[in-house]
C-alpha angles and dihedrals in degrees: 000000000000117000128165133154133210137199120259128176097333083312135100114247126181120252102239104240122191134185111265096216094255099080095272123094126235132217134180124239110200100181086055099034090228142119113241113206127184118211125161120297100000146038125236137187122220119186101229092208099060093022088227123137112228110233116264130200088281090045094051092040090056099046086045081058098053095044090054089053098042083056103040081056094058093044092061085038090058091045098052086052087052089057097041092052090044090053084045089053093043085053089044091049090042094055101047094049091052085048091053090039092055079046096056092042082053106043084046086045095052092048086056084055096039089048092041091055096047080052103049097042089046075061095041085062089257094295099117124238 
């Protein structure tokens, strides 16, 4: 049951409520704008120019529901990028280290040479080989 007054004229008057045709009543607030309707268990305003219910406590607490889901998702999401791009670094890092290593091996490589050659021409009587 639905049951609301207003002033009028220095008077009380009822608020005409009406059933709303699923099993709540309705009723129209004209101080708020605004549709009252009764259901079961709770009360809900809908704002008769647009037709849109305005969101109640189940509705918010829903919605808060979703939302803390949505972001617990990204935040695996995020940590599972953070990982990704970890393991991507460690390989980065890998990788340079083996290129500076091969560099290393070469460069080392290429003085042997250098030094065998010198060698071997100093043996040769400096006419090069």
């Amino acid at each position: 049951m639905l049951l609301g007054a207003r002033r009028a004229g220095g008077a009380w008057r009822p608020i005409e409520a009406a059933p709303d045709g699923r099993g709540g009543v309705r009723a129209r607030s004209d101080a708020l704008g605004l549709e009252l309707h009764a259901e079961p268990q709770r009360l809900r305003f809908r704002d008769p120019r647009t037709g849109l219910w305005l969101p109640d406590h189940d509705d918010t607490s829903h919605a808060l529901d979703q939302t803390r889901r949505e972001r617990d998702d990204t935040r695996h999401a995020l940590d599972d990028t953070r990982h990704a791009l970890d393991d991507t670094r460690r390989e980065r890092d890998a990788e340079a280290a083996a290129r500076r290593d091969a560099e290393a091996r070469a460069a080392a490589a290429e003085a042997e040479v250098a030094a065998l050659r010198a060698r071997l021409n100093d043996r040769n009587g400096g006419t090069g080989s």
